[in-house]
N, C-alpha and C positions, 0 to 999 in steps of 0.2 A: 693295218693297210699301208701304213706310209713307209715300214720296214720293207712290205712287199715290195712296193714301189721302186724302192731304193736298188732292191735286190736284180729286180730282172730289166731283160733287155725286151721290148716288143721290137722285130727288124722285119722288114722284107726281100724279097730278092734282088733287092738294088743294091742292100747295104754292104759295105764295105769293109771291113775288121781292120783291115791293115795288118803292120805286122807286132807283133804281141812282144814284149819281152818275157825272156826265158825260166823266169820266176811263176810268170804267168800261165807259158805254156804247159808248166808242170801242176797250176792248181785245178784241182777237182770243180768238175761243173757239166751242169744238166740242161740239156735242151728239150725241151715240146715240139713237135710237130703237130699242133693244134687239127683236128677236123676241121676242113673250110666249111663246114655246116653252123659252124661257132661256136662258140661254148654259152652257157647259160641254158643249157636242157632240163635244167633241173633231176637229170639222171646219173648214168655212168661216168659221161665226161667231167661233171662236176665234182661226181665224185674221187676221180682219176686225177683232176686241181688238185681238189683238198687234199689229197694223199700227197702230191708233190710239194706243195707249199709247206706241209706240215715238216717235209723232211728237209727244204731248204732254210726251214727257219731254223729246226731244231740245231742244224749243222752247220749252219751260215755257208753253205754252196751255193754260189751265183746260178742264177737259172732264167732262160734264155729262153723267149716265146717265139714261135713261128708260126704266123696267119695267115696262111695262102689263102687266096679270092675261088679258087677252084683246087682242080685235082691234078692240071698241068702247072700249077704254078708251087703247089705242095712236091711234085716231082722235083720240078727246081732246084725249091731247097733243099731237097733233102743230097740232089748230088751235091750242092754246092760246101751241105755240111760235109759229106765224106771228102772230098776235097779239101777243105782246109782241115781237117781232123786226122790226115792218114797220117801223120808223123809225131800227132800231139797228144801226150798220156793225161789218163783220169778225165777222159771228155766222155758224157753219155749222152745219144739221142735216143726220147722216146717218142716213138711213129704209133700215135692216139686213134686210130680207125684202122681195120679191116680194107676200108676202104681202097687204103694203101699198100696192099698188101701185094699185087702185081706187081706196080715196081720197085718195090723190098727188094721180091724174089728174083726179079731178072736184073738187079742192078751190081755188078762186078763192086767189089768192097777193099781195099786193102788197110785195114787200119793197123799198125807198125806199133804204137805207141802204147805202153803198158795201161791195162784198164780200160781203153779206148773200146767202146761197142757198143750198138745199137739195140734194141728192145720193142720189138712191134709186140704191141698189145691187142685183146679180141684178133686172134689169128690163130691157126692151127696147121700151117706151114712148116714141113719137116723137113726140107728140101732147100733152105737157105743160105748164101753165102757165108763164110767164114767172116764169124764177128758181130751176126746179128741173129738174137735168140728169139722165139715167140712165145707166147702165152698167152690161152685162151680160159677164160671167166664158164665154166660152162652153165647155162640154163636149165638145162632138159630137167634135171632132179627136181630144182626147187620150182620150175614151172609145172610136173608133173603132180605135186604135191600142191599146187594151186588149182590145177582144175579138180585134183580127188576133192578139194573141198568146196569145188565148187558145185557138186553132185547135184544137188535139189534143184539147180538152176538151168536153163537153159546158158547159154555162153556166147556172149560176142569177141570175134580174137580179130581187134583191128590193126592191122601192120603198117608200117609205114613204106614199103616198097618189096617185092619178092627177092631172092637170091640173096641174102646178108645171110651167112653162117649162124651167125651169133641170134638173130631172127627164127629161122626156120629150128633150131633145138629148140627156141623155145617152145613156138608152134607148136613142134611134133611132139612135146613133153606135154604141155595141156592138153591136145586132143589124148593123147593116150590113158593120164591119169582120168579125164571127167568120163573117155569111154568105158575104162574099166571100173566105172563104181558110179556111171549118171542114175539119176533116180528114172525108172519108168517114162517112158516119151521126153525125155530132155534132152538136147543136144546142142552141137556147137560150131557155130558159122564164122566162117574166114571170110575176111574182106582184106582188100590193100587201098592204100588212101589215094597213094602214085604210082605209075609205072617204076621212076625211076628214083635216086637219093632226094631229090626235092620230098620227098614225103616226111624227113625228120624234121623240116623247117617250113611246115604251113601249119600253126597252132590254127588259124581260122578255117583254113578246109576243114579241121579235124571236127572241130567245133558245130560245123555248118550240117560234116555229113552223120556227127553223133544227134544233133536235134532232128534232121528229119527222122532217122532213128524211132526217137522216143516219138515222135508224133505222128508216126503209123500205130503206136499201141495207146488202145484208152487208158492204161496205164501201163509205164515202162515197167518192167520186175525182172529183167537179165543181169548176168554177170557178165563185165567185162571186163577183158584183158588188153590193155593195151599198150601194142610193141613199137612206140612212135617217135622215141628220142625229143626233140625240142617241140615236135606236134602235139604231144599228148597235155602240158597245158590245158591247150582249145577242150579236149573230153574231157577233164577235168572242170573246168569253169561249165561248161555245159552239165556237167550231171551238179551242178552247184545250182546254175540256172532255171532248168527246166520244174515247170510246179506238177507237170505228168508223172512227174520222176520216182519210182522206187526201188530201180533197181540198186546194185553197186558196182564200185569198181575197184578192181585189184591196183594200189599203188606200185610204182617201176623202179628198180634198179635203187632206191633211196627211201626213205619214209615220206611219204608222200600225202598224209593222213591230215599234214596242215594244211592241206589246197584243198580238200573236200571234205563235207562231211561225210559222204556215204564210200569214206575206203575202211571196213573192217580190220584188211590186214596188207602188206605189201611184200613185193618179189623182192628183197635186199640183194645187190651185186657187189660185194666188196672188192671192187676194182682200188679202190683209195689204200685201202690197207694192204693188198697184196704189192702194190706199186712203192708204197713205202718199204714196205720187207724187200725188195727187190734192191730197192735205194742203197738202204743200210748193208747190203750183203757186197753189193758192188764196193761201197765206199771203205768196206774191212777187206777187201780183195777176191773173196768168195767169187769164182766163176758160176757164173747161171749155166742151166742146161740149153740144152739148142732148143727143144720144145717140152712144152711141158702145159697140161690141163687139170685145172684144179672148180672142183665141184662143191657139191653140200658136205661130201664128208669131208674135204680137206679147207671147210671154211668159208670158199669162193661165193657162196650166192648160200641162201636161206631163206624162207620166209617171214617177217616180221607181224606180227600180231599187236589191234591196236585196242588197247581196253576202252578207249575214252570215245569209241565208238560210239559205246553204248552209252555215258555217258551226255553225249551231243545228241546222240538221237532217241525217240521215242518206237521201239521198236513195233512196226504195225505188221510186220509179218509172219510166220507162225515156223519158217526154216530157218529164221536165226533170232528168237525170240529170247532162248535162254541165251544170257549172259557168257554162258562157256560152249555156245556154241561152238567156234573155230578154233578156238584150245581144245577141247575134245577130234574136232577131225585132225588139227596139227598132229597130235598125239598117234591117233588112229594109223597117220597114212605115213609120217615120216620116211619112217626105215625102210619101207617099200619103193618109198620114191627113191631114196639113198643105193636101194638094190638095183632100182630099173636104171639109172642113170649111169652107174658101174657097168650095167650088160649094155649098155648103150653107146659106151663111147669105147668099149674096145673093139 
């Protein structure tokens, strides 16, 4: 932690750089343009850290935080980075949300300097300035292989707000895998927590609107998926909570099996590791593509299965009683989901 420390800059829009000598201009170094959501999701963007961190240690590249309070002061910086970086080689920004994604696309870029360019991540923008590539994590596969398995069950898919790309594949990948394979009368309800991005960052709404939830049934016994970034927490401690409680919940973007005991298995996003390969490829000179989406079959997202499930808990149910339940539907439904996900995103 203290090498970390040592390593980066946390700045705001006020800061000032001054002017660099020419040794410096030319050293290799990474910037974050953090979600003003914050980090600590226990999800993607953490995982998106670790991936970064890994490669600044492994390679001693100075790396440069940017924490905007909102989504106009995230604009800010990011002109202000293209501004000081048009003429200065081996400088990378990576733009950490979707969120940003408007003005990415309409922000004029001129970066001069060899190596110099930007990387918006979770985006699928094909249309972008000269200089900045996207790449998007897709969900649909390994979410659609999360609801085939979750067939026996009825399904709760709580969102954290409507219209995020990276949200809605998932959505439409779980409804289609649990519709094409639910068991007889089971089905699966969409809710959103917020209208608006405020939905990644209320772990205690999420919390609040998972227990009334569970206390409309004499006993809970649903599957839930939920697409909540730093909110999902709150449903987590809540299905820890509640003593109504049977059902489970599908872990997010990370293993997530330490925060509850009732996650059998979870949605893995390898955002961290694609961002490191990204790193390493930049820092050997390799040009990225301008856009580019990467899946279950090329690694991006998979399902993680947890044995110790079983384990922790005493199983009282009779759809995932044997021990190899979810390894049998993993097995079952994979390829399927690998196929639908390929006819889906072209």
């Amino acid at each position: 932690m203290l090498l970390i420390a040592m390593m980066i800059t946390a700045c705001s829009k006020d800061d000032d750089f001054g002017t660099l000598p020419d040794e410096q201009l030319r050293q290799a170094r990474v910037t974050l343009l953090a979600t003003h959501n914050g980090m600590g999701d226990n999800g993607y963007i953490d995982s998106a850290i670790e991936g970064i961190f890994a490669f600044v240690i492994k390679t001693g590249t100075p790396l440069q935080l940017l924490l905007p309070h909102n989504e106009r002061e995230a604009e800010q910086m990011y002109n202000q980075w293209i501004a000081d970086n048009a003429t200065r080689d081996s400088s990378v920004l990576i733009v950490g949300t979707e969120a940003y994604e408007t003005f990415v696309e309409q922000t004029p870029v001129q970066l001069k300097g060899k190596g110099t360019r930007v990387l918006l991540f979770e985006s699928k923008i094909t249309e972008q300035p000269d200089g900045v590539s996207a790449i998007m994590l897709s969900r649909y596969g390994a979410a659609y292989l999360a609801g085939a398995m979750s067939k026996d069950f009825n399904a709760l898919i709580i969102a954290a707000t409507p219209g995020y790309g990276t949200l809605e594949d998932a959505i439409n990948g779980f409804m289609d895998g649990h519709n094409a394979h639910h068991a007889e009368g089971k089905q699966v309800e969409l809710c959103y927590l917020s209208d608006n991005e405020s939905g990644f960052a209320i772990p205690d709404s999420a919390y609040r609107m998972m227990s009334s939830r569970i206390a409309q049934s004499y006993v809970y016994r649903d599957m839930v998926f939920p697409l909540l970034g730093g909110s999902g927490i709150g449903v987590l401690r809540c299905m820890n909570d509640e003593e109504a409680n049977l059902g489970l919940i599908i872990g997010m973007d990370v293993d997530q099996s330490a925060f509850c005991s009732r996650v059998p298995f979870s949605m893995i996003v390898r955002t961290g590791d694609v961002l490191h390969r990204y790193l390493d490829e930049w820092l050997q000179g390799v040009d990225w593509p301008k856009s580019k989406t990467l899946g279950m079959k090329d690694g991006g997202a998979d399902i993680m299965l947890h044995p110790l499930f079983y384990t922790d808990n005493v199983p009282v149910d009779d759809r995932y009683r044997d021990p190899d339940t979810f390894v049998n539907l993993y097995n079952e439904f994979k390829e399927e989901a690998i196929r639908k996900e390929e006819a889906y995103e072209k």
